[in-house]
ROMI-335095 format. One line per 3 residues: number of its first residue (from 1); for each residue x, y, z of C-alpha. Coordinates in steps of 0.5 Angstrom, whole numbers, padded with zeros to 4 digits. Example, Ala and Ser with C-alpha at 12.3 -4.5 7.8 and 13.67 -1.06 7.14 Angstrom:
BEGIN
1	0025,-0009,0016; 0027,-0002,0014
// end
This chain:
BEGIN
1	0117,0076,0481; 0122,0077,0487; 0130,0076,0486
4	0130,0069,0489; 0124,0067,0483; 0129,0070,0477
7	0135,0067,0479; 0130,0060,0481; 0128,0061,0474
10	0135,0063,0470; 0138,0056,0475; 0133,0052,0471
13	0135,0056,0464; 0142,0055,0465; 0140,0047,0468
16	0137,0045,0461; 0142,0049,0457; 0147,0045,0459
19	0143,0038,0457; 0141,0040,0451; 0147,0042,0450
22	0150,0034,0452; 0144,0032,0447; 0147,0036,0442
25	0153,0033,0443; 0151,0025,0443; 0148,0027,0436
28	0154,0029,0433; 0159,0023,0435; 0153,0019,0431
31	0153,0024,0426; 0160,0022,0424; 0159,0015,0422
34	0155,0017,0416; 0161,0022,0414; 0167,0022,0411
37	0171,0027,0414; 0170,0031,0421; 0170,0038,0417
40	0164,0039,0413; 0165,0047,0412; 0159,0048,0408
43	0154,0045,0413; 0158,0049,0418; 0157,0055,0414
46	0149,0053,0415; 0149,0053,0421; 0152,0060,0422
49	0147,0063,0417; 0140,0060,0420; 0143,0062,0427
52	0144,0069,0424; 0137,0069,0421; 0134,0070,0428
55	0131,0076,0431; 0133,0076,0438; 0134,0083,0441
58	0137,0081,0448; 0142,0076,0443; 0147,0080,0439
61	0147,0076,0431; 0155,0077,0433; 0155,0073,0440
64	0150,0068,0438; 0155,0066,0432; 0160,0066,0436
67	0157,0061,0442; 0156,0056,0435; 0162,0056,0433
70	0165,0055,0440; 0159,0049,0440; 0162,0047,0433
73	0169,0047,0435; 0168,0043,0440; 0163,0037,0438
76	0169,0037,0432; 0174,0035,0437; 0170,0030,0440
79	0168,0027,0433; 0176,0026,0432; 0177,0022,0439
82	0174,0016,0435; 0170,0014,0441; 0166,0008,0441
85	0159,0009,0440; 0154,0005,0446; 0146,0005,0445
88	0142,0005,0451; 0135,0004,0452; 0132,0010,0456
91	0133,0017,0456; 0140,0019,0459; 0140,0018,0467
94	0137,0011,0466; 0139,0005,0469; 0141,0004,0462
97	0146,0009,0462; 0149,0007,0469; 0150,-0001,0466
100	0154,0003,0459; 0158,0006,0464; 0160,0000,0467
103	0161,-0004,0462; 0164,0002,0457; 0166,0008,0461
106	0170,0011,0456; 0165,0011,0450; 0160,0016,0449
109	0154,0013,0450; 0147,0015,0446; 0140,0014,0449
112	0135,0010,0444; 0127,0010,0446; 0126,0003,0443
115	0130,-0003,0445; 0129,-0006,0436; 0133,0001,0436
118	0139,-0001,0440; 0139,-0008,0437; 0138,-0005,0428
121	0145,0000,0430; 0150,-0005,0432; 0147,-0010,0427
124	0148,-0004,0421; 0154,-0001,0425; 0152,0005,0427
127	0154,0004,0434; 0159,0000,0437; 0156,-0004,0442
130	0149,-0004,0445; 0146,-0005,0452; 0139,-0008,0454
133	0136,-0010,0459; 0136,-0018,0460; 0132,-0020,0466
136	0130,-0017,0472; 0131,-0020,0479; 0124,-0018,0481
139	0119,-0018,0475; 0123,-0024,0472; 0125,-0024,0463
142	0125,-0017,0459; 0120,-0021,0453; 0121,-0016,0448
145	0128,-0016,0449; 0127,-0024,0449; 0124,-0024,0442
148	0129,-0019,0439; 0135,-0024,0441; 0133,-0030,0436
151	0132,-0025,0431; 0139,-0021,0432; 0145,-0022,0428
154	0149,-0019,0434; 0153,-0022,0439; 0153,-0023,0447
157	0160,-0021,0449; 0158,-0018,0456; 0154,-0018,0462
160	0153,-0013,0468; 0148,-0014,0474; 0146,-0006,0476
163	0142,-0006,0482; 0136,-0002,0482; 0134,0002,0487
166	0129,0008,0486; 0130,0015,0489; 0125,0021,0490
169	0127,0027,0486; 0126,0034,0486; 0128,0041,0482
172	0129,0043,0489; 0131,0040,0497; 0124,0040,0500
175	0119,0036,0505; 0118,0030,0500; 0111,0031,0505
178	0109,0037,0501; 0109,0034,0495; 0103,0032,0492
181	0105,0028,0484; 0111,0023,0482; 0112,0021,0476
184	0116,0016,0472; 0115,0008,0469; 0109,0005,0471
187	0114,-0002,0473; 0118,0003,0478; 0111,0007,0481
190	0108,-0001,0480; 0115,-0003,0485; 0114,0003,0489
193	0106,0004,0490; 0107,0002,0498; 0111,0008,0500
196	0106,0012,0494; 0100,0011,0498; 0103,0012,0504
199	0104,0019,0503; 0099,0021,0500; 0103,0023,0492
202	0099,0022,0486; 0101,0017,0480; 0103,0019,0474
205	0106,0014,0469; 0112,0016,0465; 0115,0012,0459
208	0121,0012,0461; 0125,0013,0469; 0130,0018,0468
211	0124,0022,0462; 0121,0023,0468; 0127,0026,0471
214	0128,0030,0465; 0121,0032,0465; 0121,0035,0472
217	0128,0039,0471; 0125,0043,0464; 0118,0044,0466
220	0119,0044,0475; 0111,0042,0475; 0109,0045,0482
223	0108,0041,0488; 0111,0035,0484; 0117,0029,0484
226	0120,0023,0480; 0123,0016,0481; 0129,0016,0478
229	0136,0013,0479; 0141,0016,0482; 0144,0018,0477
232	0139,0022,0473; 0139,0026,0479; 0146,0028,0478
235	0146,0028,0471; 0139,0033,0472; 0142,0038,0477
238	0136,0035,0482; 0134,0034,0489; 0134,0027,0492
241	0129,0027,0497; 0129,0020,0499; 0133,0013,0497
244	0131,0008,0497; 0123,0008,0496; 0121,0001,0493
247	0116,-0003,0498; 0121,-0010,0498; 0128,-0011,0498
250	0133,-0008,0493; 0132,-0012,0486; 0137,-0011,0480
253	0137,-0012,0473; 0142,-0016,0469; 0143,-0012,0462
256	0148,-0015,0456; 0153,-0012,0452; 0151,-0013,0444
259	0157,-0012,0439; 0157,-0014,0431; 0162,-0019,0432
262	0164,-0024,0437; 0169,-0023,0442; 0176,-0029,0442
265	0173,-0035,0447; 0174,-0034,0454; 0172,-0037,0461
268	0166,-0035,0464; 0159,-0035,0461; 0154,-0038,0455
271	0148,-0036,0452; 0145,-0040,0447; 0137,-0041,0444
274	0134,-0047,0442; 0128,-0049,0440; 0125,-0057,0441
277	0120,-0062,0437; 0114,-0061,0441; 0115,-0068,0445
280	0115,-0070,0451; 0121,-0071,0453; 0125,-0067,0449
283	0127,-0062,0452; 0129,-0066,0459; 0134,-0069,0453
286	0137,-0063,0452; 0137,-0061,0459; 0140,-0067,0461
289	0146,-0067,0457; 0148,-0061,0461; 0147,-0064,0468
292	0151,-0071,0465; 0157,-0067,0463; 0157,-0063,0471
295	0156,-0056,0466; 0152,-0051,0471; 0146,-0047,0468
298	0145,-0040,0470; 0138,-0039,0467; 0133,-0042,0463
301	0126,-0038,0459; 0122,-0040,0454; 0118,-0035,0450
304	0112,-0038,0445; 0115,-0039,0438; 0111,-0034,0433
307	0111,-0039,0427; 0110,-0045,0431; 0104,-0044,0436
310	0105,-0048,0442; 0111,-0049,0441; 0117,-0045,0446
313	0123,-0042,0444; 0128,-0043,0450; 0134,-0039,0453
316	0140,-0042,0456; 0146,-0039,0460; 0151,-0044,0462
319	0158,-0043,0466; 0163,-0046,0461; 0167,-0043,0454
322	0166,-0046,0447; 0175,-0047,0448; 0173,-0053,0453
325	0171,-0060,0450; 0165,-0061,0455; 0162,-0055,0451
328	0164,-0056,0445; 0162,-0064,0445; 0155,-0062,0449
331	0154,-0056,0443; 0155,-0061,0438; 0150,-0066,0440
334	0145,-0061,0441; 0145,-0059,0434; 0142,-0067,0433
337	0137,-0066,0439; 0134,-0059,0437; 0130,-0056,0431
340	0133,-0050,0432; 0140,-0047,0436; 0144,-0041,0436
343	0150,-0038,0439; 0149,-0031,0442; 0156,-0031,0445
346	0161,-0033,0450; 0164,-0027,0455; 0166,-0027,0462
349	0161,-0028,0468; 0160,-0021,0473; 0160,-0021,0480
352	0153,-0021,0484; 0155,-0015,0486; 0154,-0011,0479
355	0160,-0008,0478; 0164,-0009,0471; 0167,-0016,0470
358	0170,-0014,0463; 0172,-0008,0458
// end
């Protein structure tokens, strides 16, 4: 190995340290909703022992210790800030996190692999709030986030627009014509496949965008890239190669902010569910009370309901408060024309452009 390969190499070292060491940091702060203090001596003294125990002859037992205790007195401080907790679908760097540091960008945010776990830790309270994707402007609904809202006990108290815009990343600045794998999400290699083929790059699917990121600063396969956000390029230490490799125009996705509780009514949006007796007409009575009462309707979806086959079950965002008379009158009359309706929440409109419309 030449100089410039040991330092190539103590980069990637020192790159992964420091993530781990973020990880380590996230678990913590969700530690500390299942403990009664901050300091727990005995576990520390566990945690120092087992460290200890290692034989590792290039990391003297004293430095070794001496580096956890430092990590320990750390997470202990941000333990004591009492920081808001937000779940995000995805690994860090996801599109997720970016809608988290918009709406909540003082909290701590904890990535969580599935969405039902984002949903399970605001209702349980192990998290604060949760974000999750809603729709997307490109593919549409996010059906299994659909089918998890008209289970929730959770409520909608905020929304952001994040746009997407996928970029091609490397450990290092390179000709991204020398590559020969990307990585990532199969909807994003999906929505990048003309700029794919034209390069000749082979696909490879990942579970997640900023996994593919992440995977690619640990292990630096040869001759490989990812499509990530920008921002899991900044958060891996990686290259961006090229901006803005989808195939069509710049897309985006709406995301929601779950809470345990409802926020006080305020001017801006509704989202309700609502199923109908499966009969001509009945869901054209609902709608219409909306169009009668000049309420403007934002989006509409329906999913199959799992207990009722053949029949639907409908998302309703609308402009509007529960404090107007027109709203209230309207929900109450839906309670006579529905089989089924649930409030999701109230919460201020974001702009078009993605940026936070409310803490």
């Amino acid at each position: 190995m030449k100089l410039e390969d040991i330092r190539r190499k103590v980069d990637k070292i020192d790159r992964e340290l420091l993530v781990l060491l973020h990880e380590r940091m996230g678990l913590a702060l969700r530690a500390r909703r299942f403990k009664e203090e901050v300091v727990d001596e005995a576990r520390e003294e566990a945690v120092l022992e087992r460290a200890g125990r290692l034989k590792l002859n290039l990391v003297e037992q004293s430095f070794g210790q001496q580096l956890l205790r430092t990590i320990i007195e750390e997470s202990k401080r941000l333990q004591g800030e009492a920081r808001e907790l937000v779940a995000f679908p995805g690994e860090h760097g996801s599109y997720g996190e970016v809608a988290a540091r918009r709406l909540a960008p003082t909290a701590a945010h904890a990535p969580c692999m599935e969405y039902a776990d984002v949903f399970t830790g605001v209702e349980e309270g192990f998290f604060d709030l949760g974000i999750v994707p809603v729709e997307h402007s490109l593919e549409g609904s996010v059906t299994q986030v659909n089918d998890l809202l008209t289970r929730t006990t959770a409520s909608v108290v905020a929304e952001v627009n994040v746009p997407v815009s996928h970029c091609l990343m490397a450990v290092e600045m390179s000709d991204y014509r020398d590559l020969r794998v990307v990585y990532s999400h199969p909807e994003a290699l999906a929505q990048c496949a003309g700029f794919i083929a034209r390069h000749k790059l082979e696909p490879r699917p990942f579970y997640d965008t900023a996994g593919a990121a992440k995977m690619l600063a640990r292990e630096n396969p040869r001759a490989a890239a990812a499509i990530a956000s920008p921002l899991a390029a900044e958060v891996y230490d990686l290259a961006i190669l090229k901006e803005g490799v989808d195939d069509g125009p710049p897309g985006s996705t709406r995301f929601l902010l779950l809470a345990k509780e409802p926020r006080p009514a305020t001017p801006g949006k509704c989202s309700i569910i609502f199923a109908t007796a499966h009969q001509a007409g009945r869901l054209f009575d609902v709608l219409r009370l909306f169009a009668e009462s000049d309420i403007n309707l934002t989006r509409i979806a329906s999913t199959p309901r799992r207990n009722d086959p053949g029949n639907y079950t409908f998302f309703l965002d609308f402009e509007g408060s529960p404090g107007e008379k027109k709203v209230a009158r309207v929900l109450k009359e839906l309670e006579t024309r529905t089989i089924e309706l649930k409030f999701l929440g109230n919460y201020p409109i974001d702009d078009v452009t993605g940026q936070k419309a409310a803490e």
